[in-house]
N, C-alpha and C positions, 0 to 999 in steps of 0.2 A: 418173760412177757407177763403184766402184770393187768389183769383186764377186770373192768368192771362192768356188770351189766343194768340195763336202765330201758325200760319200754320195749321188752323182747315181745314176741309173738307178731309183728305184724306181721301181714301180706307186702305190705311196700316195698319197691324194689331198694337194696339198701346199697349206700354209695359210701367209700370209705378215705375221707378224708385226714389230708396228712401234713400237717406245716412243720418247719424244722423250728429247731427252736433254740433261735439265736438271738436275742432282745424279744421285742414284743409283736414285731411288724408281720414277720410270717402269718401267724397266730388271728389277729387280729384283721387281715386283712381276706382272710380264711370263713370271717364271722357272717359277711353277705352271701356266699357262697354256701355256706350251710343254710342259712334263711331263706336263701332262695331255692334250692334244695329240696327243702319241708313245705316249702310256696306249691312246688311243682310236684307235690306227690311223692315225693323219693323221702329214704331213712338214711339221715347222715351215721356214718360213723366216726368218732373222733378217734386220731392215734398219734399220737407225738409224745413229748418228755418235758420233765421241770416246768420252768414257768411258762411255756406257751399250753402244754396240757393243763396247767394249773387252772389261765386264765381263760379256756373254751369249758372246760367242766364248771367255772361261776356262769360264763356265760349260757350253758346248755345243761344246768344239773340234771336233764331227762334223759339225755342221751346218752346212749352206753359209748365207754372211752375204752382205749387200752393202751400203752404203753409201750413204746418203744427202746430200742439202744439208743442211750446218746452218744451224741457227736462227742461232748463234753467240748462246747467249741467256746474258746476267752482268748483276749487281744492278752498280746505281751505289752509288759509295765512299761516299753520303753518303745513310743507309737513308731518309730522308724525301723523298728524290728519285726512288725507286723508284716508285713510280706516273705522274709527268712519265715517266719514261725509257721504261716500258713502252708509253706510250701513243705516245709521240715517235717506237717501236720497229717500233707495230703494220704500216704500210706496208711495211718489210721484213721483218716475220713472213709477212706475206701476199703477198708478190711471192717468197719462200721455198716456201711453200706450192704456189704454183704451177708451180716446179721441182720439189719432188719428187712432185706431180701428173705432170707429165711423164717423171719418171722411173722412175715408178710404172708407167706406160701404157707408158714403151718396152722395161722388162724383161718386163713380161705380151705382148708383140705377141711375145716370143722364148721362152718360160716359161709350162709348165701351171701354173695356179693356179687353186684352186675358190675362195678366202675370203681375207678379209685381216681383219686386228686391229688395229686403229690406237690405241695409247696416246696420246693428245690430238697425233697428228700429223695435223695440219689438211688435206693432202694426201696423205695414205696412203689412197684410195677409189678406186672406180671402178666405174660405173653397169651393166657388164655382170658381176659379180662381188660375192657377198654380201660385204658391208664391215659392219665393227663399230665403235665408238667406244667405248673404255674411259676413262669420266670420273667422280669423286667430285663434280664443278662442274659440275650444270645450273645452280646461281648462282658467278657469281665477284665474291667483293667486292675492291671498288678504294676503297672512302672514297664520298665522292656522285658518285662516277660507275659504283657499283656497277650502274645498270639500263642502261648502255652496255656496259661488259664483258661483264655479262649477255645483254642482247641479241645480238651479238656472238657472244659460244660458241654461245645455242643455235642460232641462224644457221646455225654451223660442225656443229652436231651432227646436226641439221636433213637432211641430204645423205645422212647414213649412214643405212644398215636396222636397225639398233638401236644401244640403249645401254649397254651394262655399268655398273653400277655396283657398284664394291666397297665394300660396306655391307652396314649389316641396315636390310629392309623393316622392323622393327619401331620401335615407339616409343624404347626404349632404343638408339642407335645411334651412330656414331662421325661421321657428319660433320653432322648439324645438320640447318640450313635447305639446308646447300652441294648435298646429295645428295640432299632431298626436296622436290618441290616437285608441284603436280595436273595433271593436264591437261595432261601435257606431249605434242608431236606426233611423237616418236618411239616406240616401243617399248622401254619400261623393263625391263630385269632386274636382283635385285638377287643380288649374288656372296655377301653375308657377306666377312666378314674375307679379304680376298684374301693370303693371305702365302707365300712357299716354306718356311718352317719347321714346326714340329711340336713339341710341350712333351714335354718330359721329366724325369721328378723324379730330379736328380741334386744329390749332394753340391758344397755352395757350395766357391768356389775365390776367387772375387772379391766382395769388399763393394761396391763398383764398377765398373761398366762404361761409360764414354765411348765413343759412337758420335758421329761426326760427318759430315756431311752436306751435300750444296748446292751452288750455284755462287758462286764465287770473287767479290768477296773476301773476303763475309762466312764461310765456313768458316776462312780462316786466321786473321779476326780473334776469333772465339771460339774456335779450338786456341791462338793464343797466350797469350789471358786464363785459360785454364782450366787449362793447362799450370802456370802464375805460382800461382793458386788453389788448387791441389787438394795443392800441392808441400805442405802442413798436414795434408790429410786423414789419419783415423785409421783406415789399412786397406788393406788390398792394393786396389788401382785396375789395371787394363785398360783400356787408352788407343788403340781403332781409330781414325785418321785420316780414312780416307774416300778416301785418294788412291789413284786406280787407276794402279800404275805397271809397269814389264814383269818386275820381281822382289819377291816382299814381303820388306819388311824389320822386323828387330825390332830394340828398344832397351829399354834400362833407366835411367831417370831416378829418381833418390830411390823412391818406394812405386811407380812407376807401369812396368808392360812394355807398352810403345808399337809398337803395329805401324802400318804404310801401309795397309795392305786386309787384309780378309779372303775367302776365299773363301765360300760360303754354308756346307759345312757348319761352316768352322769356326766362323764368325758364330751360328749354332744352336746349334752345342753352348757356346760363350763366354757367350750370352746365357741358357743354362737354367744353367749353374753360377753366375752373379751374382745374389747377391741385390738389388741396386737399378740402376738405370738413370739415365744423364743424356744429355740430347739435346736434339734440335731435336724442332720438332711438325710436320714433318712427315707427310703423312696414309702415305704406306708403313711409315714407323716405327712409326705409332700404328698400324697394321694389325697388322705383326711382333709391338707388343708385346703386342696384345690376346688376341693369337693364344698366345704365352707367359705370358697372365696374368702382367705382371710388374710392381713396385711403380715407378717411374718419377717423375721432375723433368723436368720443359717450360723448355728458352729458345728462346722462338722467334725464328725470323728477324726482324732487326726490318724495318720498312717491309713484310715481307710481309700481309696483312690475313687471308689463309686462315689462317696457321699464329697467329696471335692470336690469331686466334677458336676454331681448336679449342683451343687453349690454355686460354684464359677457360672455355669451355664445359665441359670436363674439369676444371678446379677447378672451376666451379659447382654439378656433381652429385658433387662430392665421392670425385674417381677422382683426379686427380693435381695435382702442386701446380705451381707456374712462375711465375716471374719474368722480366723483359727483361734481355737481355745485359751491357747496363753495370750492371746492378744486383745480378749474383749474386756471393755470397760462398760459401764453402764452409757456414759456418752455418745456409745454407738448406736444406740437405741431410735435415738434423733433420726437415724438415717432411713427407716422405714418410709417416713412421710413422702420422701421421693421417689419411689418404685411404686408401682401399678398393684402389686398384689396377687394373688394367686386366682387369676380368674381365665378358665379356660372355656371352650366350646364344650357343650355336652351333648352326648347321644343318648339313644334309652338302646340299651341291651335288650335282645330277645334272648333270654335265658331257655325259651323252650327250642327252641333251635339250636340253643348251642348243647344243650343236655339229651340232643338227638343221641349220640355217639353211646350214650349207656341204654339205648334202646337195642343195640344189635348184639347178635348171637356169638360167642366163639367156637367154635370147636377145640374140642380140650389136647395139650398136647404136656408133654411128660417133662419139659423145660420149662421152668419161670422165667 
């Protein structure tokens, strides 16, 4: 466990937060949750791996991080095999889990901490210590072994004193069946749009903006298709990568200025001055974008079954359009202008309410 320390000594009660880190979205949608956090008095801790710890340490150089076991989690080369490989996976997702179970337990035996926030890391808890689980998947579909995977997470979710969900309680909402379901045995909260950004009506710069996203190797296989694709497009194009690497860098290919990363605000301010969006469906993307009301195209992952379905489901109520990977052409672009766009109802969160739960006491017992 590899820890770094940053603005030790306070008093403030410190809260230790945890996103897996599997693309960018855990991580990133992790970043209002710390802000508000430090809003309300409390000392985040960060703890995760590779590039989601990569990308909260640019974001929070103050704050002490540490390091966890990775998942070490990447889609197989071949997207219809993505479900075998996950499953094939799960014994060392969960023999994972139980290190950083234990690594959880041996920084708390050294370390005041009142709360922890676990972004679907399966062993970020611990039974003397209000523990949180931030999930959009009380269901996870897998194909027909959807009511195993299912089973399965809410199992994992099961352990924790509640649930976040970043969603709306209401009927009109962004993740489906994935995010609602009755009778479940933890306690439910639902966040709304959980995003670190904020809308701004500002003068367009870009007709498009490419974000990209994910674990390796389906991200390099749609930057290199869409790169080949767009080299047509009619209009200035902004082309984020997705890659978190130790300098950003910028290029310029035919219409398109290609950068590696962006940091958050540039990413907020890139995304209010373009007027359309192309990306993966991601559920933090579609959080970001809902949150910027912005006109948007879906390719989703293939083999992944979440990011289809909110795909389908988002063109079915007539919000955004998408196509599969091998099948997008730049012509499909045209099809935005007939959907509505990503504009939802919004609530304001009482974040001091919901950060009640790290106000209460445990009693210490000899099981994590």
């Amino acid at each position: 466990m590899k820890t770094t320390n940053k603005n030790l000594g306070s008093n403030q009660k410190r809260i230790l937060v945890a996103p897996l880190n599997w693309g960018l979205g855990h991580a990133t949608r992790c970043i209002p949750i710390i802000n508000e956090l430090i809003h309300h008095g409390f000392q985040p801790i960060i703890a995760s791996d590779g590039i989601a710890l990569q990308l909260l340490q640019k974001e929070f150089p103050y704050l002490e991080t540490f390091e966890l076991p990775s998942y070490n989690i990447t889609y197989s080369k071949k997207p219809k095999h993505l479900r075998l490989k996950l499953l094939k996976d799960t014994p060392h997702l969960l023999k994972t889990a139980k290190k950083e179970q234990k690594a959880i337990a041996q920084y708390i035996a050294t370390n005041s901490i009142c709360g922890i926030i676990s972004d679907n890391r399966f062993g970020v808890r611990n039974k003397n210590i209000p523990s949180v689980f931030i999930s959009h998947q009380l269901r996870v579909l897998s194909g027909n072994t959807t009511w195993l995977s299912t089973k399965i997470h809410q199992n994992i979710i099961s352990k924790f004193d509640e649930c976040w969900i970043p969603d709306f309680g209401d009927k009109k909402n962004l993740s489906g069946i994935l995010g609602h379901v009755e009778d479940f045995g933890v306690p439910l909260k639902y966040l709304g749009s959980l995003s670190r950004f904020k809308k701004q009506y500002l003068k367009t710069k870009y007709e498009l903006l490419v974000l990209l996203s994910g674990p390796e190797p389906q991200r390099t296989y749609l930057e290199e298709k869409l790169l080949t694709e767009l080299a047509s497009f009619n209009g200035n194009i902004c082309f984020v990568k997705g890659k978190i690497e130790t300098q950003q860098t910028i290029t310029e290919q035919n219409n398109m200025l290609i950068y590696n990363y962006m940091t958050s605000a540039e990413l907020e301010n890139t995304i209010n001055v373009s007027k359309m969006v192309l990306c993966r469906s991601g559920y933090t993307t579609i959080m970001d974008l809902a949150k910027l009301e912005k006109k948007v195209f879906f390719i989703p992952t293939s083999g992944q079954y979440e990011q289809e379905y909110l795909a389908e489901k988002l063109e079915s109520e007539g919000i955004a359009p998408y196509c599969h990977q091998d099948n997008f052409t730049v012509d499909l672009l045209s099809q935005i202008d007939h959907y509505s766009g990503m504009t939802f109802k919004t609530n304001e969160l009482n974040f001091e309410e919901l950060f009640r739960l790290f106000q209460s006491e445990r009693k210490l017992t000899t099981n994590t």
